[in-house]
C-alpha positions in Angstrom: 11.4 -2.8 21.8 8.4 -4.9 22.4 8.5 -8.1 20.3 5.0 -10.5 19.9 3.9 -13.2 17.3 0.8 -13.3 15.5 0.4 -16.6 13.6 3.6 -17.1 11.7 4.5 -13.1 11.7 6.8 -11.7 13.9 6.0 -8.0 15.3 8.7 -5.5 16.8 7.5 -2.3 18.0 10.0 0.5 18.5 9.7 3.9 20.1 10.3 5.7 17.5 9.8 6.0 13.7 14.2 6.4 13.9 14.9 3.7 15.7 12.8 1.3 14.3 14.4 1.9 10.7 17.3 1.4 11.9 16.6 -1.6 13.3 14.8 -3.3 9.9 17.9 -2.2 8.5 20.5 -4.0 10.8 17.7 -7.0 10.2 17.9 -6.8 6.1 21.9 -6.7 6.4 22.6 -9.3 8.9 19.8 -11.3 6.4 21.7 -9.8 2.8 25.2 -11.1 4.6 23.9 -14.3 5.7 22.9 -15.3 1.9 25.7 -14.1 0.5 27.6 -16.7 2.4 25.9 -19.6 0.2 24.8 -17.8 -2.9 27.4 -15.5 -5.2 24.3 -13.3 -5.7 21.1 -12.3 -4.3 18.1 -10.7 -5.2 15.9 -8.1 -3.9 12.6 -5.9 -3.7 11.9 -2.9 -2.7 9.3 -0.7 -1.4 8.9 3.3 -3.1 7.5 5.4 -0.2 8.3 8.0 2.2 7.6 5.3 5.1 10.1 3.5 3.8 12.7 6.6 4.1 14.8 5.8 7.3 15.6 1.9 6.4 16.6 2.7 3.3 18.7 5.6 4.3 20.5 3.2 6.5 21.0 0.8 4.2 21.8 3.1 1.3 24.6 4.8 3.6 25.9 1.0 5.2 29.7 0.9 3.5 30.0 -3.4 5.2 26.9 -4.6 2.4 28.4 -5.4 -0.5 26.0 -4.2 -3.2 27.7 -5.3 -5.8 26.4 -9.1 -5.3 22.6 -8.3 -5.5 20.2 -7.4 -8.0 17.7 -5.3 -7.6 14.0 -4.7 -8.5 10.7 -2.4 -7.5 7.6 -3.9 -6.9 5.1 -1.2 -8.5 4.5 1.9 -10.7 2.4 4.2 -11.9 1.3 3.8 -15.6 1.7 7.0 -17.8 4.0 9.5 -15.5 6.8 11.0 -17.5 10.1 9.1 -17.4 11.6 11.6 -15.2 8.4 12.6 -13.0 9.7 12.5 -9.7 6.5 10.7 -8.6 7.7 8.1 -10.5 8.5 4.9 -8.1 11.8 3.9 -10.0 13.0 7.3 -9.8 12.1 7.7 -5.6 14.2 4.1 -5.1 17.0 6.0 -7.9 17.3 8.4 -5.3 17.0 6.9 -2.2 19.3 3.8 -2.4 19.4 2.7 -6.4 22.0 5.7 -7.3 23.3 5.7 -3.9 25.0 2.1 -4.1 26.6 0.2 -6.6 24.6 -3.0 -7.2 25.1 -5.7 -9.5 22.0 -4.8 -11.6 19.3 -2.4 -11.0 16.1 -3.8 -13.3 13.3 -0.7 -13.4 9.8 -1.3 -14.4 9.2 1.2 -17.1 6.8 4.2 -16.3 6.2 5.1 -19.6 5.5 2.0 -21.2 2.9 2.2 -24.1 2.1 -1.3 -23.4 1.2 -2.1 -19.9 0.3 -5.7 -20.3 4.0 -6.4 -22.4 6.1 -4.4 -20.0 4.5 -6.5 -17.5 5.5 -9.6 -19.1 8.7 -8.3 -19.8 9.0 -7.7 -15.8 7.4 -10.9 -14.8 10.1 -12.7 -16.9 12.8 -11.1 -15.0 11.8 -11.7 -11.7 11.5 -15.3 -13.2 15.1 -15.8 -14.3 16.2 -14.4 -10.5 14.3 -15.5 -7.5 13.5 -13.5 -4.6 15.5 -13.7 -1.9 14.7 -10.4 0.3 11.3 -8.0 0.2 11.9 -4.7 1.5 8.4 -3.4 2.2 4.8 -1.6 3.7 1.9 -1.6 3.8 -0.7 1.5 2.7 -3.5 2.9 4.3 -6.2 0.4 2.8 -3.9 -2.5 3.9 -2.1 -3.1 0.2 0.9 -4.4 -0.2 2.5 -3.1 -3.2 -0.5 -1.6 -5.5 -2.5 -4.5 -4.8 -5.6 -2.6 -3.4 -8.7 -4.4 -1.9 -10.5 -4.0 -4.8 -7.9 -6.1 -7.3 -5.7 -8.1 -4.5 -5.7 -12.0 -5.1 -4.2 -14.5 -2.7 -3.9 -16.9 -5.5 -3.1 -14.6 -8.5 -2.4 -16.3 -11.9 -0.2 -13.8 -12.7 3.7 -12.5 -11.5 3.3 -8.8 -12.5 -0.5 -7.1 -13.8 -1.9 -3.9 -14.5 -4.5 -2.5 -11.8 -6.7 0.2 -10.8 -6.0 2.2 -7.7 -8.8 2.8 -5.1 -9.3 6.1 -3.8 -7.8 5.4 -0.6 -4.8 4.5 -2.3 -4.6 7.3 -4.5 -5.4 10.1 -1.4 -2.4 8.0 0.4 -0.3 9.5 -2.4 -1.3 13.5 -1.6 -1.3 12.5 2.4 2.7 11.2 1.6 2.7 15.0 -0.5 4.2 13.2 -3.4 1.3 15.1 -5.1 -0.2 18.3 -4.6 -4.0 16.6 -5.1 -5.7 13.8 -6.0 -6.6 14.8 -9.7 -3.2 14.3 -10.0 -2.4 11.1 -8.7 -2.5 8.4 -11.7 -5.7 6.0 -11.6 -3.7 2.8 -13.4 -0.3 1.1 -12.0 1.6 -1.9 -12.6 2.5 -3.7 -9.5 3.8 -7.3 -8.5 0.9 -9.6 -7.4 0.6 -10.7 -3.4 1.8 -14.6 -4.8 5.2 -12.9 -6.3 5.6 -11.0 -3.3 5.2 -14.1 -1.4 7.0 -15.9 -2.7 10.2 -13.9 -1.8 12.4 -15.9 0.7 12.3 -13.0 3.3 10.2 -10.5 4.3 10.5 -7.0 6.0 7.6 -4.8 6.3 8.5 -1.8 7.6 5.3 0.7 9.0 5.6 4.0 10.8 3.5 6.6 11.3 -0.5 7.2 13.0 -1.8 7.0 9.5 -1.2 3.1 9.1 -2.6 2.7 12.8 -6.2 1.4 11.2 -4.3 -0.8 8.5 -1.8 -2.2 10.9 -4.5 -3.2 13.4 -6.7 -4.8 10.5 -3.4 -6.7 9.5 -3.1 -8.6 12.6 -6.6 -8.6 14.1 -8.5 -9.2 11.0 -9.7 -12.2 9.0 -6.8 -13.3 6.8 -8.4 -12.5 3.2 -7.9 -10.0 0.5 -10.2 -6.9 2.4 -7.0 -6.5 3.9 -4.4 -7.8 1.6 -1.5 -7.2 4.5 -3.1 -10.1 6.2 -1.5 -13.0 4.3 1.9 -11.8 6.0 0.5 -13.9 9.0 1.0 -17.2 6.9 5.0 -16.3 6.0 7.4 -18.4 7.3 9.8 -15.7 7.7 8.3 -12.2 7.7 9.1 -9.5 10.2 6.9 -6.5 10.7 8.5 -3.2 12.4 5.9 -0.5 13.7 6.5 2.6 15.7 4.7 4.0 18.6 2.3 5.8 15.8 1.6 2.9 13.9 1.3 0.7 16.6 -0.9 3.3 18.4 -4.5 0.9 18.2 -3.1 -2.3 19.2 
């Protein structure tokens, strides 16, 4: 491992994809057991993709966490997908950690709302009444954090939870991952968590493998801090951690 600092953001590069989710996920635990020593419960986001696969394998899998003291949330979703679309963001966490372990409270934003702006209330109101304490996350091929694209990214958002339109680059990341087959498919309107909400969570882990980030990750700590690359603003986190691979990290 190969371990650097850029502003306040810690970097760990690993190897391989493997090894490096392996080693978010001893992070997140050692950071979920450490809480849990001061609080009764915690409270956590996570991240819907296939990059996020091998960390939340391991944690999904770890029998020492005990589950059953946090809450959990997602931090986006597509707007107008059928409740049981397996595109759906709530129903890729259901299967890859969600259903896996038993939580205190699983809190899904709801894919087939007919009211995007209420259901985003509804969300934002939640994540009110529980503060974060852990973000499990990435970042996408346009440097987004959650579906907060270039285009619609604000530092200093107003709001906790909005509706948005995806860029292009956004939407082809979504046939590149194969969660659909093309990009007609793909929907054009999410809701996600805005960069302040994510920001605001206590701790941060960003975990991003594979060649395809390689341009985002290098914009993320060699650009201008600003929303053109909305991963930027990790660099002014107290406590974020970002874990690349030798793909991802292939341009630094």
């Amino acid at each position: 491992m190969n371990t650097f600092q850029k502003d306040l953001l810690t970097v760990n590069v690993y190897e391989s994809r493997t090894e490096m989710g392996e080693a978010a996920a001893a992070d997140i635990k050692a950071c979920i057991l450490s809480l849990l020593q001061t609080k009764e419960t915690i409270n956590m986001i996570f991240a819907a993709a296939p990059s996020q696969n091998e960390v939340l394998y391991a944690l999904a899998t770890d029998k020492e966490i005990p589950w059953n003291r946090v809450n959990a949330f997602h931090m986006d979703e597509y707007i107008g997908l059928s409740a049981d679309a397996p595109q759906g963001f709530g129903n890729f966490l259901k299967e890859h950690i969600f259903g896996l372990a038993d939580f205190k409270s699983v809190s899904y934003i709801n894919v087939s709302a007919s009211d995007a702006e209420a259901e985003c209330e509804r969300y934002a109101a939640l994540l009110e009444k529980h503060p974060t304490d852990i973000v499990v996350m990435g970042i996408g091929e346009n440097g987004h954090i959650a579906f907060n694209d270039p285009p619609v990214a604000d530092f200093k958002d107003p709001k906790a939870v909005k509706p948005v339109e995806l860029d292009e680059v956004c939407r082809n990341q979504q046939v590149n991952d194969g969660c659909f087959a093309r990009l007609e498919d793909v929907p054009k309107t999410a809701i996600t968590l805005t960069v302040p909400t994510l920001f605001a969570g206590d701790h941060l882990f960003c975990i991003v493998p594979a060649r395809t980030k390689a341009r985002a990750v290098k914009a993320t700590l060699c650009d201008e801090i600003n929303e053109k690359c909305p991963a930027t603003v990790l660099r002014r986190h107290e406590s974020a951690i970002l874990y690349l691979d030798g793909d991802s990290s292939s341009l630094l």
